[in-house]
TORFIMI-292005 format. One line per field, with one value per atom (N, C-alpha, C): atom name; z, y, x. Coordinates in nm, 2 decimals, m for minus. Layout:
% residues N
site <- c(CA:...)
w <- c(Z:...)
v <- c(Y:...)
u <- c(X:...)
***
This chain:
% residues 272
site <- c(N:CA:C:N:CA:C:N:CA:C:N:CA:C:N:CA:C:N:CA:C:N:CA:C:N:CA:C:N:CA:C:N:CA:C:N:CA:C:N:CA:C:N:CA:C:N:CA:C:N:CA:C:N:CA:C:N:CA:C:N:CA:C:N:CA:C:N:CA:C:N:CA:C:N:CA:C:N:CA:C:N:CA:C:N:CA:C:N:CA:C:N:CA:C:N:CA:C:N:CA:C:N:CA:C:N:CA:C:N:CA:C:N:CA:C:N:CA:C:N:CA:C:N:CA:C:N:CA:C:N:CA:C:N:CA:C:N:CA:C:N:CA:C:N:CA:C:N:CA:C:N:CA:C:N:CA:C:N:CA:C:N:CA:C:N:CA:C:N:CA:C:N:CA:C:N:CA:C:N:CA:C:N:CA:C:N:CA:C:N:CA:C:N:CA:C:N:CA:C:N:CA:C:N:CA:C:N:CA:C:N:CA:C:N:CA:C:N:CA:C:N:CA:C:N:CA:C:N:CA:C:N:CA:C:N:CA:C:N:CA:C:N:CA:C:N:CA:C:N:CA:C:N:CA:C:N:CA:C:N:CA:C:N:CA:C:N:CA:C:N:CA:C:N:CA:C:N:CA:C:N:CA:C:N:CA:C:N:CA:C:N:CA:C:N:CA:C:N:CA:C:N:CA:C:N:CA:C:N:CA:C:N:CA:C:N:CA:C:N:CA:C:N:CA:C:N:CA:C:N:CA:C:N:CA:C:N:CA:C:N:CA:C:N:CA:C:N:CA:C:N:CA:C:N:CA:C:N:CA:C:N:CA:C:N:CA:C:N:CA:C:N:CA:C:N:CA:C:N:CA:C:N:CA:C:N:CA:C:N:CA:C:N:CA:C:N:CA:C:N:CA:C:N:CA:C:N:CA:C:N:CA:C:N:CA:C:N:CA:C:N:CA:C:N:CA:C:N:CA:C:N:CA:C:N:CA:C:N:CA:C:N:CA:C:N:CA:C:N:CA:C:N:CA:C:N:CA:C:N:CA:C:N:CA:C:N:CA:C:N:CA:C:N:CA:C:N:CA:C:N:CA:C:N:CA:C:N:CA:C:N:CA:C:N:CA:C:N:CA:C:N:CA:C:N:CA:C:N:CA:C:N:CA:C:N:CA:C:N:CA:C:N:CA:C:N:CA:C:N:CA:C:N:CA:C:N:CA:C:N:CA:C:N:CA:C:N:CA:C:N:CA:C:N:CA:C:N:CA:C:N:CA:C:N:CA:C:N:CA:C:N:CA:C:N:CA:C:N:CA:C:N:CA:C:N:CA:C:N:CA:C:N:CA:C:N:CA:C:N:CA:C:N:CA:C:N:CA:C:N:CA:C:N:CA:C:N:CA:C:N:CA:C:N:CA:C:N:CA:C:N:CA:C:N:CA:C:N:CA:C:N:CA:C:N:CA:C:N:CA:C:N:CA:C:N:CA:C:N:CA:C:N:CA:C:N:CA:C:N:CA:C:N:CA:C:N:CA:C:N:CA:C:N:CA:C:N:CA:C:N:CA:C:N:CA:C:N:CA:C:N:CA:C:N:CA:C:N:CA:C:N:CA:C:N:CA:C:N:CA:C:N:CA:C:N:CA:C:N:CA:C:N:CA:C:N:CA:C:N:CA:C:N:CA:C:N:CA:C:N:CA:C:N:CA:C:N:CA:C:N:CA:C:N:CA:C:N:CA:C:N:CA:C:N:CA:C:N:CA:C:N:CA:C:N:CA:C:N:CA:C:N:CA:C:N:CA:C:N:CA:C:N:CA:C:N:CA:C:N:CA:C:N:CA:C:N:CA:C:N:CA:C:N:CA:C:N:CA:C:N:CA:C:N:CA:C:N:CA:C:N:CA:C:N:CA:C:N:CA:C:N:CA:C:N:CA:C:N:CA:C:N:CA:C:N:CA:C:N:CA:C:N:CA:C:N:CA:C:N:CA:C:N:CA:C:N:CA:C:N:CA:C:N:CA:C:N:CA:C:N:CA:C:N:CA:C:N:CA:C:N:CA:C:N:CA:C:N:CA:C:N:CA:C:N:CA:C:N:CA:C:N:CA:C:N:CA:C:N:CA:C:N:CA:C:N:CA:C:N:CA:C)
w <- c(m1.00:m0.97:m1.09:m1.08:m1.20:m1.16:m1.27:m1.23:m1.24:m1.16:m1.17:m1.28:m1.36:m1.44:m1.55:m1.55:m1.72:m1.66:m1.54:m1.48:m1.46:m1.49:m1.44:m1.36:m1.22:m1.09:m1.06:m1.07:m1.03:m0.89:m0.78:m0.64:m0.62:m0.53:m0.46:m0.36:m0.32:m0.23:m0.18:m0.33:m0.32:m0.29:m0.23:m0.24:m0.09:m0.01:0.11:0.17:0.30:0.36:0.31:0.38:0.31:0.17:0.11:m0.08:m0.11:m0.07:m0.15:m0.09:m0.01:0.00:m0.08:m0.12:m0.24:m0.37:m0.39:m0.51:m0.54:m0.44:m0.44:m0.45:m0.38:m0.39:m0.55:m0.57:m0.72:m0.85:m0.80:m0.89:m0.93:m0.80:m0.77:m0.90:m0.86:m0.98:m1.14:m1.16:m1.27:m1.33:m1.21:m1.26:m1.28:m1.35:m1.42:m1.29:m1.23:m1.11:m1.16:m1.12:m1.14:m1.01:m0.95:m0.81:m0.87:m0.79:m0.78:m0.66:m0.62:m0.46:m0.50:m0.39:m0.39:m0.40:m0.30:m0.27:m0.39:m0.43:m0.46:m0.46:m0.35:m0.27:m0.15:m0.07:0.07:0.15:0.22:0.33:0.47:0.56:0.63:0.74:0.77:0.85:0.80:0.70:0.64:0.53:0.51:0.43:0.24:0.20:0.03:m0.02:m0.16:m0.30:m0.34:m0.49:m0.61:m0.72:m0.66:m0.72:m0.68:m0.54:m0.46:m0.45:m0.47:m0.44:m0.60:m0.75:m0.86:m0.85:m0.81:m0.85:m0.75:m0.65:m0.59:m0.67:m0.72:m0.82:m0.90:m0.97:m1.07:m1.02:m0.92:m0.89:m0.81:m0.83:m0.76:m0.86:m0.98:m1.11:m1.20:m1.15:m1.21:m1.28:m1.34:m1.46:m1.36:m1.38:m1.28:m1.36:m1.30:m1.36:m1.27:m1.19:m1.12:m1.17:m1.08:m1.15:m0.99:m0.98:m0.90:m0.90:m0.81:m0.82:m0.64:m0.64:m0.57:m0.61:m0.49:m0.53:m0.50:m0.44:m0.43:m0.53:m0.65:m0.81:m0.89:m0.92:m1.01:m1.15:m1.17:m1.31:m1.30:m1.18:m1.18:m1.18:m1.12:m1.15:m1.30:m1.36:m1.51:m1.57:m1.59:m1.62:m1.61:m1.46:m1.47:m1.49:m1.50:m1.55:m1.70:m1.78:m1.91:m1.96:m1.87:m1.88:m1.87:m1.77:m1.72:m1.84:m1.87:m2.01:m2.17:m2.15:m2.29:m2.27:m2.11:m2.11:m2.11:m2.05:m2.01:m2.07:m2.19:m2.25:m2.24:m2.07:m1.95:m1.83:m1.74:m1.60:m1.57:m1.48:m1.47:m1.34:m1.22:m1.11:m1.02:m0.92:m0.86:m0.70:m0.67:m0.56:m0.46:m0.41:m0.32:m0.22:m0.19:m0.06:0.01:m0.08:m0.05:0.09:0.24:0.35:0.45:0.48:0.59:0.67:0.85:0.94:1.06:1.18:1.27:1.39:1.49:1.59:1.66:1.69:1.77:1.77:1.92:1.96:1.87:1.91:1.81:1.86:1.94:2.00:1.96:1.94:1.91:1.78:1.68:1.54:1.44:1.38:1.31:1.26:1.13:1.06:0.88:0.89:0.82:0.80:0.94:0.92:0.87:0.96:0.89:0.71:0.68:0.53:0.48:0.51:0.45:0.47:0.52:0.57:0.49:0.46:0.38:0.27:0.23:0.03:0.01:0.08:0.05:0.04:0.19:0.18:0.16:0.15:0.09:m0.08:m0.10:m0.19:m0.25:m0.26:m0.28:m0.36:m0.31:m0.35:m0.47:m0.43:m0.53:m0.68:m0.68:m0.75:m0.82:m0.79:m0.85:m0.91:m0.81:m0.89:m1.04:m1.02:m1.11:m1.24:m1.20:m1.31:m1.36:m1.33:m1.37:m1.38:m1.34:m1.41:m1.55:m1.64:m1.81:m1.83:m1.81:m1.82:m1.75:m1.60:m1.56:m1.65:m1.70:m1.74:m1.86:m1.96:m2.06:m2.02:m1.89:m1.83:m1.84:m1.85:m1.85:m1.72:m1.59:m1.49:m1.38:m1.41:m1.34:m1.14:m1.06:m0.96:m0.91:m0.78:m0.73:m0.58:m0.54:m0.38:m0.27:m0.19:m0.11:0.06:0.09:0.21:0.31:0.37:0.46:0.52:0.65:0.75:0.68:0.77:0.75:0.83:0.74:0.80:0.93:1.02:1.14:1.22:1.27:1.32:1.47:1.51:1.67:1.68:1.82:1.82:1.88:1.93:1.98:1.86:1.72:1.66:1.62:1.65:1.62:1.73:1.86:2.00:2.03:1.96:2.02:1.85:1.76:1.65:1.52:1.57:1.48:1.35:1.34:1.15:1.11:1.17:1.11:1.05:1.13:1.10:1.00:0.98:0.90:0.78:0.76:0.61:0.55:0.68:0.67:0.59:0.67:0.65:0.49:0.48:0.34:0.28:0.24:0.15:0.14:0.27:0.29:0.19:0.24:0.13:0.02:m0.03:m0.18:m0.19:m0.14:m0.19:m0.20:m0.12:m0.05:m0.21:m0.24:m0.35:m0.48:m0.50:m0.62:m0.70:m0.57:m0.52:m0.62:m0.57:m0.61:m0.75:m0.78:m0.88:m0.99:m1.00:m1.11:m1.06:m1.04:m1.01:m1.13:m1.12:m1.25:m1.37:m1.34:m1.45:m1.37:m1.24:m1.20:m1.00:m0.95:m0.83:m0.75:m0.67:m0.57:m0.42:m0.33:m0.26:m0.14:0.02:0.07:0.17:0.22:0.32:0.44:0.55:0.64:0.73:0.78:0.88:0.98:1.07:1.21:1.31:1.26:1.41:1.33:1.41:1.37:1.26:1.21:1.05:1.12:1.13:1.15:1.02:1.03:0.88:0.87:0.88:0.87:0.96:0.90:0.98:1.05:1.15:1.23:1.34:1.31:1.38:1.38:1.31:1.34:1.46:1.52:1.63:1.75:1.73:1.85:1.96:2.05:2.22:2.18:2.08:2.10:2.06:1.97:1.93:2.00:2.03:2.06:1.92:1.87:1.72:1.79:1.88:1.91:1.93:1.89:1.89:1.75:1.67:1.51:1.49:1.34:1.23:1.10:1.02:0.87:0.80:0.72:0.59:0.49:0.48:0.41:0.42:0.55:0.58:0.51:0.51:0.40:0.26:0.19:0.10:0.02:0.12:0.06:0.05:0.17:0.15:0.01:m0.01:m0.16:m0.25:m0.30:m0.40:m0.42:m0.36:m0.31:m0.32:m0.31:m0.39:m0.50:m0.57:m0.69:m0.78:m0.72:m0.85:m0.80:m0.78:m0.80:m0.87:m0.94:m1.05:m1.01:m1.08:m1.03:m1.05:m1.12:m1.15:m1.01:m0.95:m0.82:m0.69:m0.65:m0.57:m0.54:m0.51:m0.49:m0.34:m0.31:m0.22:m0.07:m0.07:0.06:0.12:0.26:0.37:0.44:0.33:0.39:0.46:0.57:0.65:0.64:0.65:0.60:0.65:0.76:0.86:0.80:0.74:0.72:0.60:0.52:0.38:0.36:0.41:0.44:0.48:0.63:0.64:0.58:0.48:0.39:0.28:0.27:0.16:0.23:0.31:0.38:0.48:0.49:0.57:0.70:0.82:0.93:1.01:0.97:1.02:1.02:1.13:1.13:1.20:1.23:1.29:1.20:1.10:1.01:0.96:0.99:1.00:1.11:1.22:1.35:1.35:1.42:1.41:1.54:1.64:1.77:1.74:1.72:1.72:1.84:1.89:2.00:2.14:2.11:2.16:2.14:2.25:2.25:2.10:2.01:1.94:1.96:1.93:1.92:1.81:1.85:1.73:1.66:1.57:1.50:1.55:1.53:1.60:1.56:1.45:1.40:1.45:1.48:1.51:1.66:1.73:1.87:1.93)
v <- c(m1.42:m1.32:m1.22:m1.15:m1.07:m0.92:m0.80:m0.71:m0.59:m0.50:m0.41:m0.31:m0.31:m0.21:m0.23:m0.11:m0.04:m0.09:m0.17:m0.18:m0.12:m0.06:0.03:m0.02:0.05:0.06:0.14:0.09:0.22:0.18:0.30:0.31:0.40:0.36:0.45:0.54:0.67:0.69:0.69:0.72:0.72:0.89:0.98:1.11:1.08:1.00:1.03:0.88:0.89:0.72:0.62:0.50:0.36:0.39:0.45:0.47:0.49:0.59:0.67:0.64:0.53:0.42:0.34:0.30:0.20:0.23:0.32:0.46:0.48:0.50:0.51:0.41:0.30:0.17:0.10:0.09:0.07:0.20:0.31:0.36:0.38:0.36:0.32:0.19:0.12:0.01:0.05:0.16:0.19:0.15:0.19:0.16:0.26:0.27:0.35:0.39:0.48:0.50:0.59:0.54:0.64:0.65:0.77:0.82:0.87:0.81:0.82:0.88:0.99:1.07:1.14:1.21:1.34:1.48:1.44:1.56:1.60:1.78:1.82:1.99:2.03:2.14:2.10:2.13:2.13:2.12:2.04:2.03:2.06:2.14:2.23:2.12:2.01:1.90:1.77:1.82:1.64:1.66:1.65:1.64:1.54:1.62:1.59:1.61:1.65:1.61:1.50:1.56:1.44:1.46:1.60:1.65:1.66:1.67:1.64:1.50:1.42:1.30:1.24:1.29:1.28:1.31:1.43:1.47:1.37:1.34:1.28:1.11:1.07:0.94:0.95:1.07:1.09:1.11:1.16:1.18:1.06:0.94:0.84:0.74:0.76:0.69:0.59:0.67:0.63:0.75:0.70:0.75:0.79:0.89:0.94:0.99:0.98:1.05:1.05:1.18:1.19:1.23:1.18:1.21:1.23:1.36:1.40:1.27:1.20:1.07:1.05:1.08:1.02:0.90:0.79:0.65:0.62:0.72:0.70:0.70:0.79:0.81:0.74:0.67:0.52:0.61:0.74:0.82:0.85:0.92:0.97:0.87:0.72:0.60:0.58:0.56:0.52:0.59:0.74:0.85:0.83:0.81:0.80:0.67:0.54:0.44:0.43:0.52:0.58:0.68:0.72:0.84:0.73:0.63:0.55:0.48:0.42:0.29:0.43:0.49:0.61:0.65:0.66:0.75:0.63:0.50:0.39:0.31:0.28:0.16:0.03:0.02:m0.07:m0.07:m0.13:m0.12:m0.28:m0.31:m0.44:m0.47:m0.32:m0.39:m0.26:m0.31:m0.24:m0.25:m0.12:m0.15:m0.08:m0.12:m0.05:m0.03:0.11:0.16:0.26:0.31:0.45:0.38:0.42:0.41:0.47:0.51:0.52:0.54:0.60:0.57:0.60:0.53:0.60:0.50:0.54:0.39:0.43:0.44:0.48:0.37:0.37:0.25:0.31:0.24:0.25:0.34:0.35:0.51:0.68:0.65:0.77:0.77:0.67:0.65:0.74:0.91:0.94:0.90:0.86:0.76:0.84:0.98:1.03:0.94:0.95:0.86:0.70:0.67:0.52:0.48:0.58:0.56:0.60:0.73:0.74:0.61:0.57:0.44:0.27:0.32:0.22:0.26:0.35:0.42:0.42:0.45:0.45:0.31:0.25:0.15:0.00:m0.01:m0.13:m0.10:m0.01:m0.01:0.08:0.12:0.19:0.12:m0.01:m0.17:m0.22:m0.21:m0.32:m0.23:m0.09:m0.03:0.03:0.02:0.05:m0.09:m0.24:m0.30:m0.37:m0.34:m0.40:m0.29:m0.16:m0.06:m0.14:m0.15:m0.19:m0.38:m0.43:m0.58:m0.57:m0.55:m0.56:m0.52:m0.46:m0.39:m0.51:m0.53:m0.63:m0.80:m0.81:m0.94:m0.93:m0.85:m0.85:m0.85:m0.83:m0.76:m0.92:m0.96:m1.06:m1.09:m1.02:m1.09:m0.98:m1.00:m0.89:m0.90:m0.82:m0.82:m0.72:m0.79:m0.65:m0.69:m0.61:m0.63:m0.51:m0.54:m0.46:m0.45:m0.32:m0.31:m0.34:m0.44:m0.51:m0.61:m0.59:m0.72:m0.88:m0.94:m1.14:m1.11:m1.20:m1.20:m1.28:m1.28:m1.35:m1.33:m1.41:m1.34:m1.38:m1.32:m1.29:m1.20:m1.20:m1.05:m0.98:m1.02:m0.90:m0.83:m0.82:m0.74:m0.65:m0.68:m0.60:m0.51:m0.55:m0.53:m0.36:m0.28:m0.17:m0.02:m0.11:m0.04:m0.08:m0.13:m0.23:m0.14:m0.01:0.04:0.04:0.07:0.08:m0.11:m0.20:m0.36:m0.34:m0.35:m0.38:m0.35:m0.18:m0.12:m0.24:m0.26:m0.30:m0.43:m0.49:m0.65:m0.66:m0.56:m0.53:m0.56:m0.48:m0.49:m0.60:m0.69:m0.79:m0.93:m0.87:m1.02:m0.97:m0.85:m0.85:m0.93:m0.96:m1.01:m1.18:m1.21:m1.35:m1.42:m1.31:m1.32:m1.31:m1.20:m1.18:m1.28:m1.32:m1.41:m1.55:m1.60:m1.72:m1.72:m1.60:m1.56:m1.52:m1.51:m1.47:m1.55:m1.65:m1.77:m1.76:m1.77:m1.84:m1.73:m1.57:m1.50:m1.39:m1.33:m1.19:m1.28:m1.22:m1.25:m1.13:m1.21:m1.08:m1.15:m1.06:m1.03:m0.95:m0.98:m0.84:m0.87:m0.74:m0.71:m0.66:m0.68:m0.58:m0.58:m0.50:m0.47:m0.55:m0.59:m0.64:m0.57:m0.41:m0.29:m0.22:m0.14:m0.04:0.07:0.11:0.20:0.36:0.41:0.59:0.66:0.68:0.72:0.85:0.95:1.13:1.04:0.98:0.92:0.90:0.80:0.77:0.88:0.97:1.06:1.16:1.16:1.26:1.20:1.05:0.98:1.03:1.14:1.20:1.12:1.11:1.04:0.90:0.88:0.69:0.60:0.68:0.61:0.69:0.64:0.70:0.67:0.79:0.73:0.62:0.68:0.56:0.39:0.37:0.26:0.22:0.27:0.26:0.23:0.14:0.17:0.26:0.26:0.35:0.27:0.37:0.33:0.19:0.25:0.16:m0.01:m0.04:m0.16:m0.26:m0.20:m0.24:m0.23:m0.10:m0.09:m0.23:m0.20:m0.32:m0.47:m0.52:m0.69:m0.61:m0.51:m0.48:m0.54:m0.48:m0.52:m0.64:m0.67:m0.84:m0.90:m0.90:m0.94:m0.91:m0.78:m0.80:m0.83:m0.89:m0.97:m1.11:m1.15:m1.33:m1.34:m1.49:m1.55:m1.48:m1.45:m1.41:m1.55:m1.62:m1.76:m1.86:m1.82:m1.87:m1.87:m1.76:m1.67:m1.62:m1.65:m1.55:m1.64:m1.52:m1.52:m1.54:m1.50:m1.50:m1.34:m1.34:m1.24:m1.27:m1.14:m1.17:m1.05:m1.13:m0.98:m0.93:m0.78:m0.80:m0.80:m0.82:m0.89:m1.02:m1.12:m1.26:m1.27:m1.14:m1.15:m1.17:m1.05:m0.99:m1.10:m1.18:m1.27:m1.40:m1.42:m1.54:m1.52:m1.40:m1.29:m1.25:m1.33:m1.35:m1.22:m1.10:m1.00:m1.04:m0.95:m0.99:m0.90:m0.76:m0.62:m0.57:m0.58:m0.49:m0.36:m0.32:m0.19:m0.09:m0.10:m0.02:0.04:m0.06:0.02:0.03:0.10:0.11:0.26:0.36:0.56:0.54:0.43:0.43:0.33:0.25:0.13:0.08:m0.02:m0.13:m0.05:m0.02:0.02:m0.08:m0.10:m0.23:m0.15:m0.27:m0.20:m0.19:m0.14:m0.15:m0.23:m0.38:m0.46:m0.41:m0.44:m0.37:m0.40:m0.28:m0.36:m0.48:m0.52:m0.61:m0.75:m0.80:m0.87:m0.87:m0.81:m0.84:m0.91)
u <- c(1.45:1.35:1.35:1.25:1.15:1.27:1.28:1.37:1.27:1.27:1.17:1.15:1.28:1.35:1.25:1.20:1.07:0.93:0.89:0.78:0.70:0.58:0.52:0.41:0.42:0.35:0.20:0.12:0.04:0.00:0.03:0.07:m0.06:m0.16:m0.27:m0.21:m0.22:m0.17:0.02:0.03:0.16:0.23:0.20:0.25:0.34:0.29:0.37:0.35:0.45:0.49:0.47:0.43:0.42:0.40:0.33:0.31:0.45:0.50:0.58:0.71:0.73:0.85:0.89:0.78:0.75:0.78:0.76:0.76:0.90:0.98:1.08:1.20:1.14:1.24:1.23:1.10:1.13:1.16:1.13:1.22:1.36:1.44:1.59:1.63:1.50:1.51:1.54:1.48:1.47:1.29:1.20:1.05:0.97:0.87:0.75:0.70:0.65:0.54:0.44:0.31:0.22:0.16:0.16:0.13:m0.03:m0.12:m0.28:m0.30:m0.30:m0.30:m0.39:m0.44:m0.54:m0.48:m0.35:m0.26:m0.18:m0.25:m0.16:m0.10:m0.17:m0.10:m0.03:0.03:0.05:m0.05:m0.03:m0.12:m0.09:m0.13:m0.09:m0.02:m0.04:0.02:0.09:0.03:0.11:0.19:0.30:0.44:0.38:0.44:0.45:0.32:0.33:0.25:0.22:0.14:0.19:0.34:0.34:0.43:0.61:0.58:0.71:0.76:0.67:0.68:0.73:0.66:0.70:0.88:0.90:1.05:1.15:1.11:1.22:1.16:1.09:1.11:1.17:1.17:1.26:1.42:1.44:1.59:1.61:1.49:1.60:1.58:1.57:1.62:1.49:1.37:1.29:1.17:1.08:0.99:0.82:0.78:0.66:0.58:0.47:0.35:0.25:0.26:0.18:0.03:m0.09:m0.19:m0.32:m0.43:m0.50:m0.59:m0.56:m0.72:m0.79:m0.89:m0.99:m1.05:m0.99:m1.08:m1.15:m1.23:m1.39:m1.46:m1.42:m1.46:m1.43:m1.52:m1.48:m1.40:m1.51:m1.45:m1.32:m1.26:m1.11:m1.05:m1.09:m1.03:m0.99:m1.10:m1.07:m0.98:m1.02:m0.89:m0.77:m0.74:m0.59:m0.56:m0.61:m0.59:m0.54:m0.60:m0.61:m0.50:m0.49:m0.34:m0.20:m0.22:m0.09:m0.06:m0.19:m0.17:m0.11:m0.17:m0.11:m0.03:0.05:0.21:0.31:0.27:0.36:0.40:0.26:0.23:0.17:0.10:0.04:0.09:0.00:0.02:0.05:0.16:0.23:0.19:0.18:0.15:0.06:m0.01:m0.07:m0.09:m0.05:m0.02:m0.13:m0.23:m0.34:m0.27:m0.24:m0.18:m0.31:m0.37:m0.43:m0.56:m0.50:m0.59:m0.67:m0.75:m0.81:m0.85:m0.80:m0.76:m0.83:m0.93:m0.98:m0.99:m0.89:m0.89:m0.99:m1.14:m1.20:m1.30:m1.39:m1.50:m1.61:m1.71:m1.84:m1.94:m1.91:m1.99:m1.93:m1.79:m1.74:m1.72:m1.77:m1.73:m1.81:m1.81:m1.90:m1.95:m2.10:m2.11:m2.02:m1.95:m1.93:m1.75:m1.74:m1.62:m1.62:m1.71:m1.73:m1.75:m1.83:m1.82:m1.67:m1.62:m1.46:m1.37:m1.40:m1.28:m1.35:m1.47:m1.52:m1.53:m1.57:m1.54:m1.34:m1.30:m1.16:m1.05:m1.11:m1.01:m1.09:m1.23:m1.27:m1.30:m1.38:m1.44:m1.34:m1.25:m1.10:m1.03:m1.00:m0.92:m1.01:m1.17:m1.21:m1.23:m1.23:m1.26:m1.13:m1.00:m0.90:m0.81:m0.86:m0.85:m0.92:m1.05:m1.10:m1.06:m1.06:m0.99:m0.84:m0.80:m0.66:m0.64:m0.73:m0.70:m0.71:m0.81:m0.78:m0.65:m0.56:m0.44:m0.36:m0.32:m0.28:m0.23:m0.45:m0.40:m0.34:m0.30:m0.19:m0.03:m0.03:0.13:0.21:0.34:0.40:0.41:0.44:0.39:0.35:0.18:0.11:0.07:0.11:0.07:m0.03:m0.10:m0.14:m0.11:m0.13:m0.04:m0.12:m0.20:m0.24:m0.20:m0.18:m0.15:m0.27:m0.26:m0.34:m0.34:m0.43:m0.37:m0.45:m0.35:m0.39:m0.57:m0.63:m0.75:m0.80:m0.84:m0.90:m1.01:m1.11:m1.24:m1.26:m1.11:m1.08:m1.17:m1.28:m1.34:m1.25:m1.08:m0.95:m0.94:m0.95:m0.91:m1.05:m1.15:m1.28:m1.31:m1.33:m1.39:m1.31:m1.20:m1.12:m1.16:m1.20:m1.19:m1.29:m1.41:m1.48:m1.49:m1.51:m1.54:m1.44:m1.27:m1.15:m1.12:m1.11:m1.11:m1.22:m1.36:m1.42:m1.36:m1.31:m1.29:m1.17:m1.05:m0.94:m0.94:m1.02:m1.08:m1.12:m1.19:m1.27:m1.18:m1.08:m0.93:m0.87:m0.89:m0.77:m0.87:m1.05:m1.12:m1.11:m1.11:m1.01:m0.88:m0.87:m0.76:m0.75:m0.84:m0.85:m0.96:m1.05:m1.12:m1.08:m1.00:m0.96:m0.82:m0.79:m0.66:m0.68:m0.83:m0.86:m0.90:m0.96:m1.06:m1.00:m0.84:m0.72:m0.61:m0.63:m0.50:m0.49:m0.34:m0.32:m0.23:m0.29:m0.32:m0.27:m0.31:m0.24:m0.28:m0.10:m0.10:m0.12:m0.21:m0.27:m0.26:m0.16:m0.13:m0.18:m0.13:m0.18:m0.03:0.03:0.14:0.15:0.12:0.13:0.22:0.33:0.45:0.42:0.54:0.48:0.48:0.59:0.55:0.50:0.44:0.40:0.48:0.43:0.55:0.51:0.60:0.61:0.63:0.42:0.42:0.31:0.30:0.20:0.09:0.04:m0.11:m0.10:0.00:0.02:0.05:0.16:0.18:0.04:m0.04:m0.17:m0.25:m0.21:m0.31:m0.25:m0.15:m0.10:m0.02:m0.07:0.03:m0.01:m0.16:m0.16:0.00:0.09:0.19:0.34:0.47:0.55:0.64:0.70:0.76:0.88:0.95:1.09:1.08:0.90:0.88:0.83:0.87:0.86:0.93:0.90:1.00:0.95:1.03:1.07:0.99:0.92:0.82:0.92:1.07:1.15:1.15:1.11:1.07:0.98:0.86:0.77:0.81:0.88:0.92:1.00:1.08:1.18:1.12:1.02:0.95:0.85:0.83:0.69:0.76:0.92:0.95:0.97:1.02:1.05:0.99:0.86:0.75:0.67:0.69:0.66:0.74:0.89:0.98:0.93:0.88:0.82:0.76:0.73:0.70:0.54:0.47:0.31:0.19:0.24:0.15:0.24:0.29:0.34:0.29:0.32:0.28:0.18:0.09:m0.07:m0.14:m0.24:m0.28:m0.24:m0.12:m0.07:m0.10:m0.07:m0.07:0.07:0.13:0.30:0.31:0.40:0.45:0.59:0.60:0.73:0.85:0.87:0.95:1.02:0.90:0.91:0.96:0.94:0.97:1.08:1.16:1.27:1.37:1.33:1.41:1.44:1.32:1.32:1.43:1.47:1.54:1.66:1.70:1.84:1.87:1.77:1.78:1.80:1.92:1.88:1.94:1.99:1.97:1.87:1.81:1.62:1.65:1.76:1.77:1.78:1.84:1.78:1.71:1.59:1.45:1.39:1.46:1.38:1.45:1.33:1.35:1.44:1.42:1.55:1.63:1.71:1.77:1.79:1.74:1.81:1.66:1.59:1.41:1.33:1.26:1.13:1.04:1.07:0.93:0.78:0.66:0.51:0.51:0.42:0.36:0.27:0.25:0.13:0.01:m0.10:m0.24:m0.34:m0.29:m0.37:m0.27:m0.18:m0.07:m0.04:m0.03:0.00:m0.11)
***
């Protein structure tokens, strides 16, 4: 396997949870992070920056550069794509984390919402990836890896949440497309947990989730890396989950990443 050490990551949505797990596990490695967030004051309910999130990569033995991006803005896209490649030297891997989130039916769905959830997390993916493939396809072994579910056109996973699945889905046919469409040359991936992760977002849906039926962002963390050290002209186009990753990877303490240990967990919504 590939070693993370001098890699440089560019992580959407890396200031806090699932991102900024990730952020962290490979900087431990000794990796490049470039944190693409929006956040960068405090936000009166949700925990970290770009900037809180920068210093603890650095104190966990990696290289940061945080930078203000909205990926709705193809312009702030290119920018900091352009700052990463001048401070780094290239981008090796890319990690679409930056998501979206509104479990509601189609009557209570704003249509203000429905576009946020589709500018961010479909058109989010396609527009930070295609920013960052010319860079990718030079990398010796380039990934991109997006957080999102395996695809299926159960109407069980549409019928409870249909603008949230659609945006979701959007991300996941990135991958299914871009997958086939750079075989060969940059492996593109998507990952999603099999319980639910206890992550700011999550806790903002209030009573719908109890945390002692979570687990820790670190879960995911650890199957991400794990897969961006594979061969990349190998590996592409799968929908790994990281449960499976993990135990293909000889893991088989999952309590570790559970907020209660030895608690029925919640499966994820897309998976149960």
């Amino acid at each position: 396997m590939e070693t993370l050490h001098g890699k440089t990551l560019f992580i959407t949505g890396g200031s806090r949870g699932i991102g900024q797990a990730i952020a962290l596990k490979a900087a431990s490695e000794g990796a490049n992070i470039v944190i693409a967030a929006k956040t960068t004051e405090p936000h009166p309910k949700l925990p970290g920056t770009i900037y809180t999130a920068a210093a603890e990569i650095e104190a966990a033995g990696g290289k940061a550069l945080p930078l203000q991006v909205d990926i709705r803005d193809e312009v702030q896209i290119a920018e900091a794509v352009q700052q990463a490649v001048a401070t780094f030297g290239g981008i090796d891997m890319l990690v679409n984390n930056a998501s979206a989130i509104s479990l509601t039916p189609t009557l209570a769905t704003p249509m203000k919402r429905f576009d946020l959830m589709q500018q961010v997390n479909a058109r989010g993916t396609f527009a930070v990836s295609q920013a960052c493939l010319p860079h990718l396809l030079q990398a010796p072994n380039p990934h991109i890896l997006t957080l999102s579910p395996p695809l299926s056109m159960q109407p069980k996973w549409f019928k409870h949440h249909l603008a949230y699945t659609l945006a979701k889905y959007g991300m996941s046919m990135c991958v299914l497309g871009m997958a086939a469409e750079f075989r060969g040359k940059v492996a593109v991936n998507a990952l999603w947990p099999r319980t639910v992760i206890l992550t700011a977002a999550v806790q903002m849906l209030g009573d719908q989730v109890k945390p002692d039926m979570c687990r820790k962002p670190e879960i995911v963390a650890d199957a991400a890396c794990l897969i961006l050290k594979q061969d990349a002209r190998q590996h592409t186009g799968n929908f790994y989950i990281d449960e499976e990753v993990l135990r293909a990877a000889g893991v088989n303490d999952f309590d570790q990443y559970a907020i209660s240990p030895g608690t029925t967990l919640l499966t994820d919504l897309f998976l149960g």
